[in-house]
N, CA, C and O atoms as a GROMACS GRO file, in nm:
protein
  232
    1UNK      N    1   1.192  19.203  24.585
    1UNK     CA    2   1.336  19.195  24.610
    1UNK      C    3   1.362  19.093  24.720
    1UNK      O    4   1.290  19.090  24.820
    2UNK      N    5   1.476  18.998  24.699
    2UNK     CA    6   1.434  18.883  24.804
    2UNK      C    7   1.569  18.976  24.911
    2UNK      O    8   1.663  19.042  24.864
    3UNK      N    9   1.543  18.958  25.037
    3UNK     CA   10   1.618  18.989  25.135
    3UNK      C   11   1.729  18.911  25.179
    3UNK      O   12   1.714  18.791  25.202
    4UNK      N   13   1.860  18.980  25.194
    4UNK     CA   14   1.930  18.870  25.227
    4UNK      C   15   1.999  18.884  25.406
    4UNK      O   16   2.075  18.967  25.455
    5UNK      N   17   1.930  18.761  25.468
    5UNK     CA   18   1.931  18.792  25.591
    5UNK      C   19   2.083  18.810  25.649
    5UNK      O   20   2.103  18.854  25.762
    6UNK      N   21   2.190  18.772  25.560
    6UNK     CA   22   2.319  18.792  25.636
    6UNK      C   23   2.414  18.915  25.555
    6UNK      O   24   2.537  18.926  25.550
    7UNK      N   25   2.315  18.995  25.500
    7UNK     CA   26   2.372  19.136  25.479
    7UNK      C   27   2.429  19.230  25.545
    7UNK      O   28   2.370  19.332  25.507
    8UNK      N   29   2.512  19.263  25.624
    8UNK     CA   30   2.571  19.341  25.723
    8UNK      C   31   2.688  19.419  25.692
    8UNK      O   32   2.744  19.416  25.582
    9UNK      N   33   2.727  19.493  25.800
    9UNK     CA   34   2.881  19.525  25.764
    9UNK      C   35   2.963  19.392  25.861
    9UNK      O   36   3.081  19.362  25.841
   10UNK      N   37   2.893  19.336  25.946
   10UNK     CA   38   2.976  19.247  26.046
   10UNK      C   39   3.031  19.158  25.962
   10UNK      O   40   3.133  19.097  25.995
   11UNK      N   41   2.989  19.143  25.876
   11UNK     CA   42   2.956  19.022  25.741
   11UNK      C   43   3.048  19.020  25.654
   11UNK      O   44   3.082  18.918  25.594
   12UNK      N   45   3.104  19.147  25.637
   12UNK     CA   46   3.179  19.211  25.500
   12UNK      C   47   3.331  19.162  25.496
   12UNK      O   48   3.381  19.110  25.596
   13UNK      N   49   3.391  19.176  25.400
   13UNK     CA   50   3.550  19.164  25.388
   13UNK      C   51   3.641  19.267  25.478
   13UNK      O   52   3.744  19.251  25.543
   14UNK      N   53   3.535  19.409  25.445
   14UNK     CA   54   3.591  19.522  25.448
   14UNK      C   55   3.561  19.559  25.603
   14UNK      O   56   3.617  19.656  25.654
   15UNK      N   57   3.473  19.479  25.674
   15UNK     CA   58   3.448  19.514  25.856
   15UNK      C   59   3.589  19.503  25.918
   15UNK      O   60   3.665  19.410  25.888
   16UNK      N   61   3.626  19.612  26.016
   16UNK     CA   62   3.764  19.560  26.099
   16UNK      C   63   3.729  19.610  26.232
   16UNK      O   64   3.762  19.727  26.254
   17UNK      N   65   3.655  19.535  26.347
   17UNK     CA   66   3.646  19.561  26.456
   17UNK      C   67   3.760  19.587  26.506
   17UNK      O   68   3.851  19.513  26.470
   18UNK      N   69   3.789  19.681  26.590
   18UNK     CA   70   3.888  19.724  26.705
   18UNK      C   71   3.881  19.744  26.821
   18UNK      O   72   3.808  19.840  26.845
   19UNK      N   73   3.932  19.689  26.925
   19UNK     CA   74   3.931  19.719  27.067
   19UNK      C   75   4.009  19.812  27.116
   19UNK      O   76   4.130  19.793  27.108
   20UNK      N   77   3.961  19.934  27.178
   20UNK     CA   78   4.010  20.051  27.236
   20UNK      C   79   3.995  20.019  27.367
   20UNK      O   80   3.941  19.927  27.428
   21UNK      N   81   4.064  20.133  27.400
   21UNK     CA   82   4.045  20.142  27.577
   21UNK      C   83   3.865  20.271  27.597
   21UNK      O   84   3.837  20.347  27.690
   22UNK      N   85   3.811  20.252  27.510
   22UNK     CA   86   3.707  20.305  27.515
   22UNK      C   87   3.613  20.216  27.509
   22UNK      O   88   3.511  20.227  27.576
   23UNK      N   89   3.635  20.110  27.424
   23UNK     CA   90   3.503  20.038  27.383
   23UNK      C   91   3.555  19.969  27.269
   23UNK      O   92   3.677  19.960  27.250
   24UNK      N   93   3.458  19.912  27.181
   24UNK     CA   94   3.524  19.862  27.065
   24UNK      C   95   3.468  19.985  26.956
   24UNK      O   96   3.372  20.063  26.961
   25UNK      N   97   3.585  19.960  26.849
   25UNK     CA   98   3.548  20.065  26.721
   25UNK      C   99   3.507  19.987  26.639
   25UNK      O  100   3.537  19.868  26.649
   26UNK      N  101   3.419  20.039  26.526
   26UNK     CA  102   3.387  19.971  26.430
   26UNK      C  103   3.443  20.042  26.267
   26UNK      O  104   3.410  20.154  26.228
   27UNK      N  105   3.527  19.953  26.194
   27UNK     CA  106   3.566  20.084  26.085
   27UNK      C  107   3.570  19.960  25.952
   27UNK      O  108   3.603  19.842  25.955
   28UNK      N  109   3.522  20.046  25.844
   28UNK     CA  110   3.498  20.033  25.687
   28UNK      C  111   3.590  20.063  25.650
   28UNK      O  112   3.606  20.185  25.646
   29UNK      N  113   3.719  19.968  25.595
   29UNK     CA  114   3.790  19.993  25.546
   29UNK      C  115   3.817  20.024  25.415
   29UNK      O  116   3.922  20.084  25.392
   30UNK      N  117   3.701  19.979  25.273
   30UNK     CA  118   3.683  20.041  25.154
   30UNK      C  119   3.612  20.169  25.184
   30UNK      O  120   3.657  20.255  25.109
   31UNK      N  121   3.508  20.224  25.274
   31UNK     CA  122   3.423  20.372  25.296
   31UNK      C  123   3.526  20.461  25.368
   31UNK      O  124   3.525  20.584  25.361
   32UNK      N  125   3.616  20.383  25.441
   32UNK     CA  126   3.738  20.500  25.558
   32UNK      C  127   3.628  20.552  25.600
   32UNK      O  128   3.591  20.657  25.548
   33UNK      N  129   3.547  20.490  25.706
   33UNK     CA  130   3.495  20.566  25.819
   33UNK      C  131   3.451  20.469  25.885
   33UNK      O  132   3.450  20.357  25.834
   34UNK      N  133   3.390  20.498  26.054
   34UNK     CA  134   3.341  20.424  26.122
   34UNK      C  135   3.168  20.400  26.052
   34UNK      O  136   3.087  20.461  25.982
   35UNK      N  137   3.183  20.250  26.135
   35UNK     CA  138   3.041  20.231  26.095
   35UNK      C  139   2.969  20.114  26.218
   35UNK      O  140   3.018  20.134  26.329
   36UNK      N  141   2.887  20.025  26.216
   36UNK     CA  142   2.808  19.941  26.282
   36UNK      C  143   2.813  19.843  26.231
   36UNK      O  144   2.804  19.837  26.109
   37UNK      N  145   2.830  19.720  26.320
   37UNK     CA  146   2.805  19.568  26.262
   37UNK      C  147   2.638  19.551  26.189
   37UNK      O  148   2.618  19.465  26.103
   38UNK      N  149   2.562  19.615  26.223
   38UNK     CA  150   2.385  19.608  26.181
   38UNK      C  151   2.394  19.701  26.045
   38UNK      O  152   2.302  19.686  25.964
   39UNK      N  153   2.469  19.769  26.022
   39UNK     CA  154   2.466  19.884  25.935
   39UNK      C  155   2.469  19.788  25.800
   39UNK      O  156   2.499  19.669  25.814
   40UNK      N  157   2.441  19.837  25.680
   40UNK     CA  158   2.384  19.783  25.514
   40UNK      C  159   2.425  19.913  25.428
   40UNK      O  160   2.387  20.030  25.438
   41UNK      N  161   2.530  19.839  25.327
   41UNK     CA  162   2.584  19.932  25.203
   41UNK      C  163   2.582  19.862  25.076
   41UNK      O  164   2.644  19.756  25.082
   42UNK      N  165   2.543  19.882  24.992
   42UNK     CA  166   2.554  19.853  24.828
   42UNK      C  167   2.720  19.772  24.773
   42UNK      O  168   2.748  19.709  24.671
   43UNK      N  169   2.793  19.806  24.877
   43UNK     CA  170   2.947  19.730  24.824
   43UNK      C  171   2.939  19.641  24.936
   43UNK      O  172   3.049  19.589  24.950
   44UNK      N  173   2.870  19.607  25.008
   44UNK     CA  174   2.891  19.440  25.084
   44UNK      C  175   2.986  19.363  24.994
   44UNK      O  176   2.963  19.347  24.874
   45UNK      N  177   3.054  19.333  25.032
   45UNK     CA  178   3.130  19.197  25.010
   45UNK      C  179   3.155  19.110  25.106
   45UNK      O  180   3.229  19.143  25.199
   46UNK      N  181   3.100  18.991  25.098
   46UNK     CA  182   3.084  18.903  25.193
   46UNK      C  183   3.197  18.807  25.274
   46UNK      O  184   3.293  18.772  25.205
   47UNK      N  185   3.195  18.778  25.361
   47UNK     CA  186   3.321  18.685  25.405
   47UNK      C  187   3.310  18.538  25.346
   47UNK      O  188   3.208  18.475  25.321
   48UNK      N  189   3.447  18.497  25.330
   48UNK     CA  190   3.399  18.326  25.268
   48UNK      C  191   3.325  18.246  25.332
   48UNK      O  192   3.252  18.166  25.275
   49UNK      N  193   3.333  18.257  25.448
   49UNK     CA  194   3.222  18.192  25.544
   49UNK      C  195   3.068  18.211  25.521
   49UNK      O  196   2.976  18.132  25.496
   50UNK      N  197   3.075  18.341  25.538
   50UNK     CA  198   2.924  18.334  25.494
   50UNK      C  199   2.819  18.316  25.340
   50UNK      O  200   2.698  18.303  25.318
   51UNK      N  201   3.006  18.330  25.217
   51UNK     CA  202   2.937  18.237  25.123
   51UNK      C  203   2.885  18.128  25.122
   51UNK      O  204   2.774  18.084  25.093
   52UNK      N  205   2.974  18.089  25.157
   52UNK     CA  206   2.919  17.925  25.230
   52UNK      C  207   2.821  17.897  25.247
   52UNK      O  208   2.754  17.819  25.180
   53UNK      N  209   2.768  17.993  25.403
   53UNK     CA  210   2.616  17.993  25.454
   53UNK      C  211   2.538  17.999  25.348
   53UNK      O  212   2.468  17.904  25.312
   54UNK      N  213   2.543  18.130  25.280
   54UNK     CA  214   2.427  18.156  25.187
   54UNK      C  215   2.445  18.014  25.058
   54UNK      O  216   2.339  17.988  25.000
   55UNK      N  217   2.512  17.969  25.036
   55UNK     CA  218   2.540  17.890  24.932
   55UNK      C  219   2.459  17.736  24.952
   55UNK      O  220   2.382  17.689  24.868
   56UNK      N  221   2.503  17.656  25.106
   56UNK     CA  222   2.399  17.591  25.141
   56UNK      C  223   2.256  17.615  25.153
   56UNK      O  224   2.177  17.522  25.140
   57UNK      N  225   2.221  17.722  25.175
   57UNK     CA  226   2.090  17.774  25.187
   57UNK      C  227   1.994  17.781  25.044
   57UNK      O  228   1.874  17.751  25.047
   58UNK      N  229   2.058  17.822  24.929
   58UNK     CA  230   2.012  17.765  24.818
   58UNK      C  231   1.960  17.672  24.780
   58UNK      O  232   1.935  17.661  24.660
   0.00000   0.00000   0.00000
């Protein structure tokens, strides 16, 4: 299985970092729950940017 090094949730369409007066939140907006920029799910969808990346990299 080839690995794909820019698999993330930071990565995703669906990542929406938030800044609280706590810290920052991290939330999945197709899963509706919090999650981690390092974190890996089966519905990644990638940002256009990082099509890009991966696209030159080919």
């Amino acid at each position: 299985m080839n690995k794909n090094k820019y698999h993330c949730c930071a990565t995703c369409i669906n990542f929406k970092p938030e800044k609280t007066n706590q810290g920052m939140r991290y939330h999945c907006v197709r899963l509706g729950y919090e999650t981690k920029p390092d974190y890996q799910f089966n519905c990644w969808e990638p940002k256009p940017h990082v099509v890009e990346l991966m696209n030159k990299e080919k």
